[in-house]
N, C-alpha and C positions, 0 to 999 in steps of 0.2 A: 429483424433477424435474418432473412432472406440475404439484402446484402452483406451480411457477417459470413455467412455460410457460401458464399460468393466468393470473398476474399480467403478465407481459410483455401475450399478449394484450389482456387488460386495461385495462393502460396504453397501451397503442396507439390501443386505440378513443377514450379520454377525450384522447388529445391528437389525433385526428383530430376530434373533436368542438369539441372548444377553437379549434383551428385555422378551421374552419369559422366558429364564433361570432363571433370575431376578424375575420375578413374582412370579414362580412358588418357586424357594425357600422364597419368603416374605409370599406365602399363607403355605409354611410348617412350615414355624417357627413361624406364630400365631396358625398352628394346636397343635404345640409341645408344645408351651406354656399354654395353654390350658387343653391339656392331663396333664401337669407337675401339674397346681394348681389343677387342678380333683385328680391324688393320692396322690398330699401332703396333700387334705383336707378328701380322703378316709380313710387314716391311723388314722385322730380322732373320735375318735367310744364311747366315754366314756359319757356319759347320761347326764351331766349335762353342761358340757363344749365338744362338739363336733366343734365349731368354731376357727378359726384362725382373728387375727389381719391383716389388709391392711402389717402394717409393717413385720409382724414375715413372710408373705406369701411373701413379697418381698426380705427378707433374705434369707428364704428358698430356695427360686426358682433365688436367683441370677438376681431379674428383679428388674426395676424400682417400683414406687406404679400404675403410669399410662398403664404402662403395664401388672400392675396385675388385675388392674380394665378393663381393655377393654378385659384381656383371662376372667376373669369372665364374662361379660355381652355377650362373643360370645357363653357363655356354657350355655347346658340345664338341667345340671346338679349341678348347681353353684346358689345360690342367696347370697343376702346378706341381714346383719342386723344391725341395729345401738347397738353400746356397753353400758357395763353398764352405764358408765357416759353419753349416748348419743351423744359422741364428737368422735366418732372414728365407722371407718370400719369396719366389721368383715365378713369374708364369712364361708358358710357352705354349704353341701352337702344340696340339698333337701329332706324333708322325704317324703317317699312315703304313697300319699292319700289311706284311707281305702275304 
């Protein structure tokens, strides 16, 4: 019984480890994602169109549309706005208040 209670320990530790590992990459790769739609939307700088489309930002960044809407809403840097025909996504950098 000794070695049984051996291995249970054991395997306790390697999946609290695991677990651990696990998280901590799911909380970097919503950081990255994040970071990624901040300078695909920093590169548009041009006055009248500085926005990107839900779609063009999921092309770009190689994610989903739900994926690109949730790294926008964890950013403090990121809002969005409805399109010209009001039927569509669009995100953009926020401007800074005067």
């Amino acid at each position: 019984m000794t070695s049984l209670n051996g291995i249970a320990d054991l395997a306790t530790i390697v999946t609290a480890i695991v677990a651990v590992l696990a998280y901590g990459t799911y909380r970097w790769t919503l950081h990255a994602r994040m970071r990624n739609l901040e300078r695909a939307l920093a590169k548009k700088t041009q006055p009248n169109d500085d926005s990107l489309t839900l779609a063009q930002l999921a092309i770009a960044l190689l994610l989903t549309e739900p994926q690109v809407i949730e790294a926008a809403s964890r950013s403090k840097k990121v809002e969005s706005c409805a399109g010209q025909s009001g039927k569509e996504y669009r995100f953009r950098m926020k401007r800074a208040s005067n």
